[in-house]
VOBA-619096 format. One record per residue (C-alpha): residue in three letters; y, z, x; residue number from 0. Coordinates in steps of 0.02 Angstrom, whole numbers, padded with zeros to 5 digits. Each point is the difference from the previous one (the first is absolute). Last residue first. Layout:
MARNU   residu        Y        Z        X   num
MARNU      ALA        Y        Z        X   NUM
...
END
This chain:
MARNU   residu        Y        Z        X   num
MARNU      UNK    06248    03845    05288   360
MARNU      UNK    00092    00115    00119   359
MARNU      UNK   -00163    00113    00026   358
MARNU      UNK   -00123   -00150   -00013   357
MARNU      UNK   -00054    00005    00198   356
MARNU      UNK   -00012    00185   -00027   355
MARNU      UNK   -00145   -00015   -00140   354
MARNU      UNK    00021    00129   -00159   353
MARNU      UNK   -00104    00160    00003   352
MARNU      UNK   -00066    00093   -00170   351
MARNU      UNK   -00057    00157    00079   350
MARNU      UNK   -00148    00112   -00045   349
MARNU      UNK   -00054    00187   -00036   348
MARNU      UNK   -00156    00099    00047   347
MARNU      UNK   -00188   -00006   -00041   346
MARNU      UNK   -00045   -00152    00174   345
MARNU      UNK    00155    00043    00111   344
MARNU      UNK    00139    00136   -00018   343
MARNU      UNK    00115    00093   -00141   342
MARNU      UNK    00181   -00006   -00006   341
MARNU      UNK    00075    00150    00066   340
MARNU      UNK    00194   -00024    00009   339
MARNU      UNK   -00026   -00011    00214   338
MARNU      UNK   -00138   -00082    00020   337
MARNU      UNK    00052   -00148   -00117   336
MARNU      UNK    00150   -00017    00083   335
MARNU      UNK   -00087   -00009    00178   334
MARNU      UNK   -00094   -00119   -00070   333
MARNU      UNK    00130   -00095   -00068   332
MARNU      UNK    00103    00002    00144   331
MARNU      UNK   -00167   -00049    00135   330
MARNU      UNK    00001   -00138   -00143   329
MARNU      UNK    00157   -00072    00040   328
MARNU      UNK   -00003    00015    00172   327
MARNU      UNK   -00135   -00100   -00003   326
MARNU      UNK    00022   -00139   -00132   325
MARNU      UNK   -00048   -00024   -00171   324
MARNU      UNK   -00157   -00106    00021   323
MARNU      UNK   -00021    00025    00182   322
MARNU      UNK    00030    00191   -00024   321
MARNU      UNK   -00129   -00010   -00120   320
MARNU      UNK   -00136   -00091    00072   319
MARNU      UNK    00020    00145    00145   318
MARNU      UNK   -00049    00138   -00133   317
MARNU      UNK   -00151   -00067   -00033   316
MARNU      UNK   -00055   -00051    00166   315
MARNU      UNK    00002    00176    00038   314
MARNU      UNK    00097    00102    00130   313
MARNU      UNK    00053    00130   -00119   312
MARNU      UNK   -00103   -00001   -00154   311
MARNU      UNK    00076   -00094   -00181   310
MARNU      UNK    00115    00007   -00137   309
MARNU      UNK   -00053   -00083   -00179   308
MARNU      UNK    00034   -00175   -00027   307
MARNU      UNK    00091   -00086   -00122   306
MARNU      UNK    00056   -00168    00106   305
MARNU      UNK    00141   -00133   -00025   304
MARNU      UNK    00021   -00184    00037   303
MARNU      UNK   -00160   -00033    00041   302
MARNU      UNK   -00077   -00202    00045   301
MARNU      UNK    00066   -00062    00158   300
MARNU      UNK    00034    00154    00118   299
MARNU      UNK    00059   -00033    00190   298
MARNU      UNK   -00086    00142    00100   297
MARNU      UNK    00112    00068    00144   296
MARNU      UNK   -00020    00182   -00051   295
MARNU      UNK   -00218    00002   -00014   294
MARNU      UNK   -00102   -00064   -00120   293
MARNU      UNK   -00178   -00021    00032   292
MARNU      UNK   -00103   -00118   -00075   291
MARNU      UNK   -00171    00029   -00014   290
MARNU      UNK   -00067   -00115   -00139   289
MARNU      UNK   -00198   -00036   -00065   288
MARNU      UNK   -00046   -00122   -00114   287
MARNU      UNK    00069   -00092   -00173   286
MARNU      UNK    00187   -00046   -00007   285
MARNU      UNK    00086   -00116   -00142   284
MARNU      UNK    00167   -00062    00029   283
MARNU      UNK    00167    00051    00023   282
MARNU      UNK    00148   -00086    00072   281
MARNU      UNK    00098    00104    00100   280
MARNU      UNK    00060   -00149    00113   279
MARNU      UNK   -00095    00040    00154   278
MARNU      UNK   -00164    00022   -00123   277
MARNU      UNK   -00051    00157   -00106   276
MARNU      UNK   -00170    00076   -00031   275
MARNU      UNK    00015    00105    00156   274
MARNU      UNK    00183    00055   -00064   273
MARNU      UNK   -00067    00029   -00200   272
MARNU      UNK   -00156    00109    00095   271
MARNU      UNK    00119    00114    00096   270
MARNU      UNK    00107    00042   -00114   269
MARNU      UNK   -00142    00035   -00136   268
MARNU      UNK   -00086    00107    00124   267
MARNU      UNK    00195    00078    00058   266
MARNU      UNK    00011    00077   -00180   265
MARNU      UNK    00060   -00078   -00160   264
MARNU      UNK    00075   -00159    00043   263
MARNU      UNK    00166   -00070   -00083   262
MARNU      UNK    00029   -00168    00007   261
MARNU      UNK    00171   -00029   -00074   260
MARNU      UNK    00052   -00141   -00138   259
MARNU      UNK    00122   -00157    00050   258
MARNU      UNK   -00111   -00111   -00125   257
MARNU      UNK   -00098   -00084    00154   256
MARNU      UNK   -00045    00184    00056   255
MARNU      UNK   -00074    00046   -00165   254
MARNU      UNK   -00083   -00160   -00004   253
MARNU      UNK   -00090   -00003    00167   252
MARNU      UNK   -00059    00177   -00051   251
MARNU      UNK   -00076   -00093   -00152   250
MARNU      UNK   -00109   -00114    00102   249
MARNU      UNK   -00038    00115    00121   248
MARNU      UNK   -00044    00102   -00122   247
MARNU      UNK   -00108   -00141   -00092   246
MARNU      UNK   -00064   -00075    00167   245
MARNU      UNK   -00080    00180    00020   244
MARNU      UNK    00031    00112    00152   243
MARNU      UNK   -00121    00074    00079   242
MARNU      UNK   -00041    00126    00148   241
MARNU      UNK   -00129    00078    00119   240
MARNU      UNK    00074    00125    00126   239
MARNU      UNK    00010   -00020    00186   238
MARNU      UNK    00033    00144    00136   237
MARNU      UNK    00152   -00020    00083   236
MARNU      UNK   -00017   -00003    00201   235
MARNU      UNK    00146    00070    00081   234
MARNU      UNK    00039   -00036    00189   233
MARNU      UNK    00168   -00098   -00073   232
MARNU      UNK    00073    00151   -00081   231
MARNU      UNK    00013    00105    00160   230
MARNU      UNK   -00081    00146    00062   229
MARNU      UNK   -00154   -00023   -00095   228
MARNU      UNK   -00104    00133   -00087   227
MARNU      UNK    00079   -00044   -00176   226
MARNU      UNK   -00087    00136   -00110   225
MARNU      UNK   -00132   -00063   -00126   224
MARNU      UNK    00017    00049   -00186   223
MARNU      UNK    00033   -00197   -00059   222
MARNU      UNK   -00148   -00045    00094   221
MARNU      UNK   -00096    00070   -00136   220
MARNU      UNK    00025   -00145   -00090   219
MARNU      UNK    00088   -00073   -00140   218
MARNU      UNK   -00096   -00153   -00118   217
MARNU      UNK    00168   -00108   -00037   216
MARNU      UNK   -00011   -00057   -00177   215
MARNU      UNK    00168   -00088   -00088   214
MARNU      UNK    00081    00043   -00175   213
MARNU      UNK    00141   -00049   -00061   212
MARNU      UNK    00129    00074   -00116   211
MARNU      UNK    00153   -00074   -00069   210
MARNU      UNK    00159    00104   -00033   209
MARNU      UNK    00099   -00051   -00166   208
MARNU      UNK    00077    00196   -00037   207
MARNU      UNK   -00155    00021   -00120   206
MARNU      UNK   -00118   -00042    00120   205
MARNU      UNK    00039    00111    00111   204
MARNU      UNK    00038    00146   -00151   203
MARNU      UNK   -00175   -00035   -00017   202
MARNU      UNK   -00082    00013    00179   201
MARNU      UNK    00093    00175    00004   200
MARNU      UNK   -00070    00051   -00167   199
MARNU      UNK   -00181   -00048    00043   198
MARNU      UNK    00031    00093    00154   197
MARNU      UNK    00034   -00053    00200   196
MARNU      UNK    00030    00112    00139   195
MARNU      UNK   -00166   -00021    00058   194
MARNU      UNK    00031   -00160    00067   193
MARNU      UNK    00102    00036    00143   192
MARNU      UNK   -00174    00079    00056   191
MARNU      UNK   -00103   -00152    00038   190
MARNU      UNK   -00152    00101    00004   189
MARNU      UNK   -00118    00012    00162   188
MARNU      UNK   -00169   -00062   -00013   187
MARNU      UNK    00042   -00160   -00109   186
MARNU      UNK   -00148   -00110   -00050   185
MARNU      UNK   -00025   -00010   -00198   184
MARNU      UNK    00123   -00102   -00085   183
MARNU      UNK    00081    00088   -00179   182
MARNU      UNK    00123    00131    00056   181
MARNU      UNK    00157   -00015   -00136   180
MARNU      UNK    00030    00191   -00006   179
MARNU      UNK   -00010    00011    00188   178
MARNU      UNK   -00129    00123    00062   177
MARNU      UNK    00021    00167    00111   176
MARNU      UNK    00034    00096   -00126   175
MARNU      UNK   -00166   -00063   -00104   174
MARNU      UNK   -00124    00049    00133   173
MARNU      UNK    00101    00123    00061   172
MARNU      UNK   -00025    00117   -00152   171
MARNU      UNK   -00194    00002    00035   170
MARNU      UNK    00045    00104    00158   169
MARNU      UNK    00048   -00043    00191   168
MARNU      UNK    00013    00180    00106   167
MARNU      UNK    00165    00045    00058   166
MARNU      UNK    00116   -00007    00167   165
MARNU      UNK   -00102   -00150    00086   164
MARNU      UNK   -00029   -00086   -00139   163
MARNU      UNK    00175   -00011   -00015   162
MARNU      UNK    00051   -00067    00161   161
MARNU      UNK   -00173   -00083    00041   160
MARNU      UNK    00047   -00114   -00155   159
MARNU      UNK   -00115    00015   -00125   158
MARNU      UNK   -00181   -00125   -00012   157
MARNU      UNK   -00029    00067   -00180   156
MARNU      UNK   -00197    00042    00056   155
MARNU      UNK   -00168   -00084    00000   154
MARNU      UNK   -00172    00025   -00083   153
MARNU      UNK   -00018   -00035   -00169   152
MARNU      UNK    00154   -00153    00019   151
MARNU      UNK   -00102   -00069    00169   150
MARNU      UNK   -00148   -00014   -00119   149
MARNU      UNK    00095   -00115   -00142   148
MARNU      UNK    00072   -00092    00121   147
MARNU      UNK   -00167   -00021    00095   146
MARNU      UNK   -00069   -00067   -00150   145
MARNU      UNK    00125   -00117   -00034   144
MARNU      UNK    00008   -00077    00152   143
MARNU      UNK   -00181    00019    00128   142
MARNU      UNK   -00089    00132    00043   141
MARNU      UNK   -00072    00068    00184   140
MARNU      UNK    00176    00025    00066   139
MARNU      UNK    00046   -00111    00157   138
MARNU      UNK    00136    00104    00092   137
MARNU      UNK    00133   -00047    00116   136
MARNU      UNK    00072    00107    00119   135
MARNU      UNK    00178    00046    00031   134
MARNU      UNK    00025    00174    00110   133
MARNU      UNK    00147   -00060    00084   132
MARNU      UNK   -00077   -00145    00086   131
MARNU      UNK   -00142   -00093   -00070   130
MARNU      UNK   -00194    00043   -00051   129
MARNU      UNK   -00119   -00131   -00081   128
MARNU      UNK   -00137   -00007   -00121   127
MARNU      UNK   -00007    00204   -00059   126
MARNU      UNK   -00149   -00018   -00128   125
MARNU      UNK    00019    00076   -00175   124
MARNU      UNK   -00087    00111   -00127   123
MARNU      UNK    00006    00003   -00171   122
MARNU      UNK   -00096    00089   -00133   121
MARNU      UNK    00142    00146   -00018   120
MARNU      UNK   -00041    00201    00033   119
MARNU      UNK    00032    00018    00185   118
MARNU      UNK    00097   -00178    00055   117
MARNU      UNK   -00119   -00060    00143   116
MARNU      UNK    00074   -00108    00140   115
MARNU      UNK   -00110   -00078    00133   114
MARNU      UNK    00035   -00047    00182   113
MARNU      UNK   -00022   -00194    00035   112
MARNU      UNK    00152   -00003    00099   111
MARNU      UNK    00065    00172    00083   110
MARNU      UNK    00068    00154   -00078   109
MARNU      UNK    00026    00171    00068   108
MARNU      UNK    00180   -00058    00077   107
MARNU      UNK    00065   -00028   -00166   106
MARNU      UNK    00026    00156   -00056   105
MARNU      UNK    00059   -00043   -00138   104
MARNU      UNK   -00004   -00191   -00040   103
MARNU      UNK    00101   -00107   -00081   102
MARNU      UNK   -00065   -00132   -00092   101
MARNU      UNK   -00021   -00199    00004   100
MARNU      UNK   -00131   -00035   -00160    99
MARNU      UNK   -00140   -00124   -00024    98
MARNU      UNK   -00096    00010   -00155    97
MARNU      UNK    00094   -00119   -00123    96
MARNU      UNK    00075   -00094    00142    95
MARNU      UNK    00127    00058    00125    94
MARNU      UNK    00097    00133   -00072    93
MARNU      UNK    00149    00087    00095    92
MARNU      UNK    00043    00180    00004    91
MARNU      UNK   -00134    00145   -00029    90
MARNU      UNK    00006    00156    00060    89
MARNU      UNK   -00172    00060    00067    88
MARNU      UNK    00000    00190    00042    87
MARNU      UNK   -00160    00038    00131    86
MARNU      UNK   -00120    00149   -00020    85
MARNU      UNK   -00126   -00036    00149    84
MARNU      UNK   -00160    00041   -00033    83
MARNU      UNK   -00148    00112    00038    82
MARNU      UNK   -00145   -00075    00104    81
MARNU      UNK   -00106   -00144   -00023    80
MARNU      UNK   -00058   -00103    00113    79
MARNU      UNK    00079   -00169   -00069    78
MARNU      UNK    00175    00043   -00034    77
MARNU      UNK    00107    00059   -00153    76
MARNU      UNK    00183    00033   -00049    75
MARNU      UNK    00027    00096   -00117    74
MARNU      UNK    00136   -00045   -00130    73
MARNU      UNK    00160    00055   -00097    72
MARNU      UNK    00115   -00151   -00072    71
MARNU      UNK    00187   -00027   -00028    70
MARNU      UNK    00025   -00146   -00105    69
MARNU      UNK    00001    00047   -00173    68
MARNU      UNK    00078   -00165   -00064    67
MARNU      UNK    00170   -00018   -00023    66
MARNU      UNK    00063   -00151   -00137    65
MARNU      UNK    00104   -00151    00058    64
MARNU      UNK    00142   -00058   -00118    63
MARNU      UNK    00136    00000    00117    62
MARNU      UNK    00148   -00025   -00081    61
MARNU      UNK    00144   -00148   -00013    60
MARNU      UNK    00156    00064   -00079    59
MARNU      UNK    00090   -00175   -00034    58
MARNU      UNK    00226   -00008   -00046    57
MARNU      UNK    00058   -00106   -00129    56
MARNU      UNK    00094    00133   -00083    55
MARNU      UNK    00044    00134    00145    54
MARNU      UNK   -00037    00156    00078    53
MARNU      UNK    00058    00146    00020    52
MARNU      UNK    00001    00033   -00201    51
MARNU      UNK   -00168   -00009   -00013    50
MARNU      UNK   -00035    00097    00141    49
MARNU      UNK    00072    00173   -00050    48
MARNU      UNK   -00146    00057   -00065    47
MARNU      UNK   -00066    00000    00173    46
MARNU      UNK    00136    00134    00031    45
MARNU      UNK    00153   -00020    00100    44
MARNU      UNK    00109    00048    00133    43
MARNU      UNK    00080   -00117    00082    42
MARNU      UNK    00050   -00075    00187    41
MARNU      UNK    00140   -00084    00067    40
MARNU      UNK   -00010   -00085    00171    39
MARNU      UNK    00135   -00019    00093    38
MARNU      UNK    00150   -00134    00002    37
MARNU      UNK    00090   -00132    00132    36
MARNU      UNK   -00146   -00131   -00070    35
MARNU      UNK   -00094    00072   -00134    34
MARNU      UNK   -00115    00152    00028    33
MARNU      UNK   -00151    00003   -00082    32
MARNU      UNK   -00035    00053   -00173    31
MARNU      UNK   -00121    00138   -00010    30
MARNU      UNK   -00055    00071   -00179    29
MARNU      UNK   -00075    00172    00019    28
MARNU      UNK   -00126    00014   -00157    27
MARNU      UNK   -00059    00187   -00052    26
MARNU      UNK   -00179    00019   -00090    25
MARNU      UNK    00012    00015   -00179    24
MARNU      UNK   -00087   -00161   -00043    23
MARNU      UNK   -00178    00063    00046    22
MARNU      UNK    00039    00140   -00133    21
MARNU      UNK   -00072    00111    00059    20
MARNU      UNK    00034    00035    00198    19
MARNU      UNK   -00114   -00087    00114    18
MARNU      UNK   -00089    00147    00113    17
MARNU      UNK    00021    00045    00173    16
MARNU      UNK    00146   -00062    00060    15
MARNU      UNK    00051    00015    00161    14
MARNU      UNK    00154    00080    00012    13
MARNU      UNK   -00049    00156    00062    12
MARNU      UNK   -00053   -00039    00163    11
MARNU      UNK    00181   -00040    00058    10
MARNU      UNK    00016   -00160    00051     9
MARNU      UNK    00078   -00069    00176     8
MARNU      UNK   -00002   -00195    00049     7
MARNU      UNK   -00082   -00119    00114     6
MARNU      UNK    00038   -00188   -00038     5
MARNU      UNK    00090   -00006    00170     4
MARNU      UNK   -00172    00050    00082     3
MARNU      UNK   -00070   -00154   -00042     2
MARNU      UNK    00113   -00090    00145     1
MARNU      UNK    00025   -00173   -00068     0
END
């Protein structure tokens, strides 16, 4: 498909900057696809709403992985001497304890076997390989936990370009832009349909008879990139490293067997549960790296209905979306949205979509 029929208008002023307290507060536009000889109907909600939008019976699986200060500040050095480079690192994809994929700005002024100094930290790295697009891979001279525990002196809440871009990151990012329920270290970009979620919100879940599940699915700054292509198919997704346990699958299995809902919280979860499912939606247990990429034409086998926040123009966000709910559908929505002010992308407000090919169901 053409990407530039994913293209849409939004005014600059509703991008959220900031989560509003509480987490729960945020506005929820429920989308229910059109059923056959009918249109779309859409709601206006709250988070707190969710309890009662969805059923007994019914799974919330999460994504349980926990951001790690990602964005890094180095200078790059050469034999001979010579003032260096300063060059932004962003990281996206471990490789081994020391071995990162990153990327790199301004990329040009690096080369293999240039070195990386972080002013101020006891680390340095080694750039092993350099890709398209500014993606290089670095070796850093510590290993696992002790790197961690370096990279988290000396690195940066990796935000979005779109908000970094219009303030300067502070300490309060660093627990805005983390789920409640973060507990697996690897994620440099939140997954932000999560941040909805309270103690209370989880509870009154719970309360109504909603399970909740919890997956890992380690996001990457690939989610920020632009789609460059012209069409869908010249795309290349950038991979993310996932799991899913034999108990969730297990228990998701379950749900579905006992005529309850799969409900994933944010397109990471979405798009782990369909790479860990088979040609009959059967789930099982995932470990390693997926890029699937979901575009209007996709046949889903494990989701039957999203929370997800709204996403960029042209991204490969926003086109999992109209596949799950349907184009025209979601070009409605988001026009709706636009127009009665909800709040956009990463801090603003979410949807609770239900699949098109289950609108009469």
């Amino acid at each position: 498909m053409r990407v530039d029929l994913f293209d849409f208008e939004l005014p600059e002023a509703l991008i959220a900057l900031r989560p509003l307290e509480p987490r729960d507060a945020a506005r929820l536009l429920v989308v229910e696809p059109a059923r056959a000889g009918g249109r779309a109907v859409f709601q206006d909600e709250t988070f707190r709403a969710l309890p009662g939008l969805l059923r007994p019976g019914d799974a919330l699986v999460f994504n349980d992985t926990r951001v790690i200060p990602s964005r890094l500040y180095a200078l790059r050095r050469r034999d001979g001497g010579g003032p260096g480079a300063r060059i932004e690192l962003m990281l996206h994809l471990r490789e081994d304890g020391r071995t990162w994929r990153a990327f790199a700005r301004p990329a040009k002024r690096l080369k293999p076997g240039d070195k990386l100094e972080f002013p101020g930290a006891a680390v340095t790295a080694t750039v092993a390989e350099k890709g398209d697009d500014g993606d290089v891979r670095v070796v850093f001279s510590l290993a696992a936990a002790v790197l961690d525990g370096a990279l988290a002196g000396i690195g940066e809440v990796p935000l979005p370009p779109y908000i970094a871009g219009r303030r300067p990151v502070d300490e309060r990012d660093r627990e805005d832009y983390q789920t409640l329920y973060a507990r697996s270290d690897g994620a440099v970009a939140a997954p932000t349909a999560g941040l909805h979620f309270t103690d209370g919100l989880l509870k009154a879940l719970q309360d109504k008879g909603i399970e909740t599940h919890f997956l890992t699915l380690h996001v990457g700054a690939g989610t920020f990139l632009p789609v460059k292509a012209e069409d869908t198919e010249d795309h290349r997704m950038h991979a993310e490293r996932g799991m899913v346990s034999e108990k969730a699958a297990a228990a998701l299995n379950s749900v579905r067997g006992r005529g309850g809902r799969i409900v994933a919280v944010g397109t990471t979860s979405l798009r782990l549960l369909e790479s860990a499912a088979d040609e009959n939606g059967v789930l099982h247990s995932f470990s390693g790296k997926t890029d699937i990429f979901i575009t209007p034409g996709y046949r889903f086998r494990a989701v039957d209905a999203l929370v997800t926040n709204f996403h960029l123009p042209r991204s490969t966000l926003f086109m999992l979306v109209c596949a799950f709910s349907g184009y025209d559908t979601m070009r409605a929505a988001y026009q709706h949205a636009v127009d009665t002010g909800y709040r956009f992308y990463s801090y603003g407000d979410g949807s609770l979509l239900f699949r098109a090919d289950r609108a009469d169901e």
